[in-house]
Short mmCIF file of the C-alpha atoms (twelve columns), coordinates in Angstrom:
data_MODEL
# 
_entry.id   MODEL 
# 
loop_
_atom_site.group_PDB 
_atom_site.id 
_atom_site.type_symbol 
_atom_site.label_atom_id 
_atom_site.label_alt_id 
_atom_site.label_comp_id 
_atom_site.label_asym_id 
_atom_site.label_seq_id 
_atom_site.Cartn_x 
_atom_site.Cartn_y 
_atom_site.Cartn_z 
_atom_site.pdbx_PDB_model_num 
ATOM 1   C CA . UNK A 1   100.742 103.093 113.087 1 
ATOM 2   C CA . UNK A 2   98.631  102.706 115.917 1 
ATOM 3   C CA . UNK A 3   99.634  99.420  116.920 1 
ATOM 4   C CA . UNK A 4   103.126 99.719  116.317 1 
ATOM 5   C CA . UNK A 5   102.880 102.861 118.816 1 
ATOM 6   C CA . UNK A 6   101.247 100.241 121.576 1 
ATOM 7   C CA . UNK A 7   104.022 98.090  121.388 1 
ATOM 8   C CA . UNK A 8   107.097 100.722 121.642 1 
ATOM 9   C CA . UNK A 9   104.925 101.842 124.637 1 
ATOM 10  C CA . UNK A 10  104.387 98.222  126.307 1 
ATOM 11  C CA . UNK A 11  108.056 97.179  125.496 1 
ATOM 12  C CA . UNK A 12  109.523 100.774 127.410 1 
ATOM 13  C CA . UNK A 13  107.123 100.264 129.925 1 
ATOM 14  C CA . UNK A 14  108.500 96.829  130.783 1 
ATOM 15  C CA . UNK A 15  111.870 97.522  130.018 1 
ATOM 16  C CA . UNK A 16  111.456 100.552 133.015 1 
ATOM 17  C CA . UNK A 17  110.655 97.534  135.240 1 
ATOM 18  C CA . UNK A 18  113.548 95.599  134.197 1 
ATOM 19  C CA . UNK A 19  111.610 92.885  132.409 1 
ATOM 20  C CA . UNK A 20  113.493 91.305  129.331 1 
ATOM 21  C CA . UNK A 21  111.213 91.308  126.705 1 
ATOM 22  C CA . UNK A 22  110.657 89.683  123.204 1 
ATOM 23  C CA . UNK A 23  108.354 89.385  120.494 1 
ATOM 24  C CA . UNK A 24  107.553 87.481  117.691 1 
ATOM 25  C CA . UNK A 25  105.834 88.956  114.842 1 
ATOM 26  C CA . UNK A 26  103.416 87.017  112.090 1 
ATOM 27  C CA . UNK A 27  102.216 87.484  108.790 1 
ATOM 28  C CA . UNK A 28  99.851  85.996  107.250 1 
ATOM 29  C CA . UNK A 29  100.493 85.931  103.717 1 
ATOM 30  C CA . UNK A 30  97.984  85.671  100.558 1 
ATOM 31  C CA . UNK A 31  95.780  85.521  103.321 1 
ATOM 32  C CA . UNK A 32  92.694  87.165  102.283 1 
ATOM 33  C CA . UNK A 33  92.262  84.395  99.240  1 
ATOM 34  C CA . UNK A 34  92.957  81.456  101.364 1 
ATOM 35  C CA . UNK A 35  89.666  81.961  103.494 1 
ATOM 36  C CA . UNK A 36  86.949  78.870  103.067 1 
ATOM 37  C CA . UNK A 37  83.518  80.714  102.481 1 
ATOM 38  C CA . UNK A 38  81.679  77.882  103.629 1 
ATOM 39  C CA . UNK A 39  83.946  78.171  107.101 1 
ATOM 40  C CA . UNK A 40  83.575  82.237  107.633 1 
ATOM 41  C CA . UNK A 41  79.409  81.917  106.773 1 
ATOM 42  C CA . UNK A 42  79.444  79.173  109.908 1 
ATOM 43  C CA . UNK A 43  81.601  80.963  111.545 1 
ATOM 44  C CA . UNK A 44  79.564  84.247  111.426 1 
ATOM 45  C CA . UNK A 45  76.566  82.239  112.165 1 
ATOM 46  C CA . UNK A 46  77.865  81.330  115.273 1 
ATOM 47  C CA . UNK A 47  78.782  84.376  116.408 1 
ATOM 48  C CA . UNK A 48  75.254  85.653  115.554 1 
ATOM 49  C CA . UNK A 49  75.304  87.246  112.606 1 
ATOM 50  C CA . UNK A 50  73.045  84.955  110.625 1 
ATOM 51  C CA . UNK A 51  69.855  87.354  109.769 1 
ATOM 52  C CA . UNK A 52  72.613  89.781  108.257 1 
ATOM 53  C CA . UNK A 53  74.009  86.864  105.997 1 
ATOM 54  C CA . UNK A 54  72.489  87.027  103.106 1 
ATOM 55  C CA . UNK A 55  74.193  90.008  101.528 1 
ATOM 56  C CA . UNK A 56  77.730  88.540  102.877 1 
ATOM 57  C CA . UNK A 57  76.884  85.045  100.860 1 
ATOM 58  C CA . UNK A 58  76.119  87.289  97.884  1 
ATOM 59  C CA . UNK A 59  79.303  89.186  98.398  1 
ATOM 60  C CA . UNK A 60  81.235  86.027  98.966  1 
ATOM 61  C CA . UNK A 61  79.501  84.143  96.103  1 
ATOM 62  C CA . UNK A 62  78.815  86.785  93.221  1 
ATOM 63  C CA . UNK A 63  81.270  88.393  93.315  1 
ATOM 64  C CA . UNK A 64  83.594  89.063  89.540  1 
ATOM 65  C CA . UNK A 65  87.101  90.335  88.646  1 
ATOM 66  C CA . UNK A 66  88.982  91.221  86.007  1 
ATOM 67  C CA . UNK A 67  92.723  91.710  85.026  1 
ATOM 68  C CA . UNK A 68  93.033  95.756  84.424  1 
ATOM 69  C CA . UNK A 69  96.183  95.715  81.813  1 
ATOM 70  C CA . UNK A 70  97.207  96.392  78.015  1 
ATOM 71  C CA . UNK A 71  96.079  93.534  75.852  1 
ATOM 72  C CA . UNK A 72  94.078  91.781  79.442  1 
ATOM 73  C CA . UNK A 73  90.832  90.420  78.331  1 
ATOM 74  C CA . UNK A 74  87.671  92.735  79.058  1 
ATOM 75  C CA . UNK A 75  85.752  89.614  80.482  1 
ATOM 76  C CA . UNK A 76  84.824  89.126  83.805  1 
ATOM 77  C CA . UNK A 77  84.904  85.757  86.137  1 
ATOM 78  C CA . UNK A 78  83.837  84.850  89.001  1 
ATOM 79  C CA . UNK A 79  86.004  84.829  92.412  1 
ATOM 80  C CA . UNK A 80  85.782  81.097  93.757  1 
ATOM 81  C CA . UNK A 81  87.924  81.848  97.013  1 
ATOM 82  C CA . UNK A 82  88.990  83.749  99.528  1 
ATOM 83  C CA . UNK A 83  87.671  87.044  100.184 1 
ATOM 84  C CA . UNK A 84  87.433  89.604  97.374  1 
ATOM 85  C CA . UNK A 85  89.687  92.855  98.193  1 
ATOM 86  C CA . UNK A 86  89.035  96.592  97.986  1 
ATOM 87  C CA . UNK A 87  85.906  96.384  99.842  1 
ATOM 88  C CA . UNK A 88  85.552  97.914  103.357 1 
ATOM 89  C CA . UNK A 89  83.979  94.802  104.738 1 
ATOM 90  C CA . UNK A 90  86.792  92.518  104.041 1 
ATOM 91  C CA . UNK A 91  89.341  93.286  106.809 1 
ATOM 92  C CA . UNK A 92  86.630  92.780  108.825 1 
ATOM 93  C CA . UNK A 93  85.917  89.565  107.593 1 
ATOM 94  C CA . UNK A 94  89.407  88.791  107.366 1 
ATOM 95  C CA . UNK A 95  89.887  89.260  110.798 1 
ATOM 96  C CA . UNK A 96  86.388  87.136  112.087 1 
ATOM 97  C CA . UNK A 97  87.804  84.242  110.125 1 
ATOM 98  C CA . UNK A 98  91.456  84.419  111.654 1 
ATOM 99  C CA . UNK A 99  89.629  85.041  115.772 1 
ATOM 100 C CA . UNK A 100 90.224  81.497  116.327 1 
ATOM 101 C CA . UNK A 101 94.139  81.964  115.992 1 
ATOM 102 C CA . UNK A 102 93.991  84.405  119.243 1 
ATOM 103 C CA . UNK A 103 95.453  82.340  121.887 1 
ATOM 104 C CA . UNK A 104 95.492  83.559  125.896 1 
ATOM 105 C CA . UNK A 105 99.675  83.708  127.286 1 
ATOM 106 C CA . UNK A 106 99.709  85.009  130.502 1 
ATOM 107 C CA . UNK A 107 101.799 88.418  130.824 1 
ATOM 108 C CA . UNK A 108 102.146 88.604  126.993 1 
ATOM 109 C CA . UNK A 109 100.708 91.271  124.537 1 
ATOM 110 C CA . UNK A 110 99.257  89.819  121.459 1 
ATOM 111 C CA . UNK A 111 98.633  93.007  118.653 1 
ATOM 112 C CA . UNK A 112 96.680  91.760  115.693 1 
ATOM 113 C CA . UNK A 113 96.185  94.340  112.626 1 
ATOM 114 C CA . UNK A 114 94.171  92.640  109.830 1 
ATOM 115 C CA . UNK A 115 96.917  89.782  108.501 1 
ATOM 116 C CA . UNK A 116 99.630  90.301  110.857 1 
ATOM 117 C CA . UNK A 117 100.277 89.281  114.672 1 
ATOM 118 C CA . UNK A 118 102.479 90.573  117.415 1 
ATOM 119 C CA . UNK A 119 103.532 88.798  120.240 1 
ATOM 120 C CA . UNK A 120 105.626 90.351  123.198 1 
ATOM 121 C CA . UNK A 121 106.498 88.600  126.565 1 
ATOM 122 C CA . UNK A 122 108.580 89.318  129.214 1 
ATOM 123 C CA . UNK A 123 110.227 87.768  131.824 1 
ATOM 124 C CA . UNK A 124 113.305 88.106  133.443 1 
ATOM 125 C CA . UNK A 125 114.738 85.746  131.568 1 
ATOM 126 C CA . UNK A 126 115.553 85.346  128.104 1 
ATOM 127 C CA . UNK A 127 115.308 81.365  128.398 1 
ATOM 128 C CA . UNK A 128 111.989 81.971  129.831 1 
ATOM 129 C CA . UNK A 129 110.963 83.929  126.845 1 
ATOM 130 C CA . UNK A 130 112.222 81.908  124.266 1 
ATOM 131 C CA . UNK A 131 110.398 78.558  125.974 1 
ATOM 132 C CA . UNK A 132 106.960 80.401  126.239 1 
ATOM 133 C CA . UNK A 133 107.582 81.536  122.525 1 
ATOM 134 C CA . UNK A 134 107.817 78.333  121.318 1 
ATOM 135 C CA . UNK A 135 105.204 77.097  123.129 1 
ATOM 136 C CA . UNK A 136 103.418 79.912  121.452 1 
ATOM 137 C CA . UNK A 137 104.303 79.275  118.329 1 
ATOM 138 C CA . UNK A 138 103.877 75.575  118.436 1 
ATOM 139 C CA . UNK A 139 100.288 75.862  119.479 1 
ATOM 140 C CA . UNK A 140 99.488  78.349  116.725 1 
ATOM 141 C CA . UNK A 141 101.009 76.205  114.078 1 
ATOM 142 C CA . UNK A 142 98.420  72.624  115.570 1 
ATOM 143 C CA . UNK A 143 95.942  75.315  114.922 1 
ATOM 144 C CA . UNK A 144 96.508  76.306  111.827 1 
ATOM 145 C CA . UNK A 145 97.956  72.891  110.189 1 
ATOM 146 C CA . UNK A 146 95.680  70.917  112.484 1 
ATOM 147 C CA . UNK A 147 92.561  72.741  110.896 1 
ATOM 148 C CA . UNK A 148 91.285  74.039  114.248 1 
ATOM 149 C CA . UNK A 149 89.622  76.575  112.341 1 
ATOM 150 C CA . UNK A 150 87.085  74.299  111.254 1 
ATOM 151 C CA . UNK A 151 87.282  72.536  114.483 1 
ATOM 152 C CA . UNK A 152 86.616  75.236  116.508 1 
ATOM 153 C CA . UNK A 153 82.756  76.049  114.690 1 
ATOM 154 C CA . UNK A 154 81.891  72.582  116.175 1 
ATOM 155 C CA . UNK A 155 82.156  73.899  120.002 1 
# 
């Protein structure tokens, strides 16, 4: 609720000033199981977390499921991707992996909660707005499509 709050606040505020304003919003969907372990464990490396690691890799690696239904079998396997729900830690994970898709536009406020993104510039002009969402939007698609991800542990 929080950061739906900060933007009705941002988005008065400018409107007050007479500022046109627009946002795009983004979700990231089936996120959570589409996360490369091997690219959040560098990833967390470089950002320092390495002596802390080995309990992630064993949370990434070992950990099971099962289906909980009438007639589902009682066995358990073993999660090969993503990042298991239900746990405290994997928002937080979540949200490490997906830093790399922050991006710096001047005047705008960028809201991230866990899987989804908000966007909201203003300008005086709609045109304006619609050209520096695009631009946005462009750039985060090259990331994501272009694999920047990845790209971005090798800085």
């Amino acid at each position: 609720m929080d950061p739906a709050l900060v933007l009705q606040q941002h988005v008065q505020s400018l409107h007050r000033l007479g500022h046109k304003v627009s946002t795009y919003f983004l979700d990231i969907k089936g996120g959570f199981d589409k996360v490369a372990s091997p690219t959040l464990l560098s990833l967390l490396r470089y950002k320092g977390v390495s002596p802390n690691l080995k309990w992630i890799i064993s949370f990434l690696r070992d950990s099971t499921y099962h289906l909980a239904f009438q007639g589902s079998p009682r066995t358990f396997a073993p999660v090969s991707v993503g990042v298991p729900q239900g746990s405290a830690i994997s928002p937080l994970l979540f949200v490490i992996y997906v830093s790399s898709l922050s991006m710096d536009i001047p005047n705008a406020l960028t809201i991230s909660y866990v899987d989804n993104f908000a966007v909201t510039i203003p300008s005086p002009s709609y045109r304006t707005i619609m050209r520096l969402l695009q631009k946005a939007f462009s750039a985060l698609k090259c990331k994501v499509l272009g694999g920047s991800l990845s790209q971005s542990l090798a800085r």
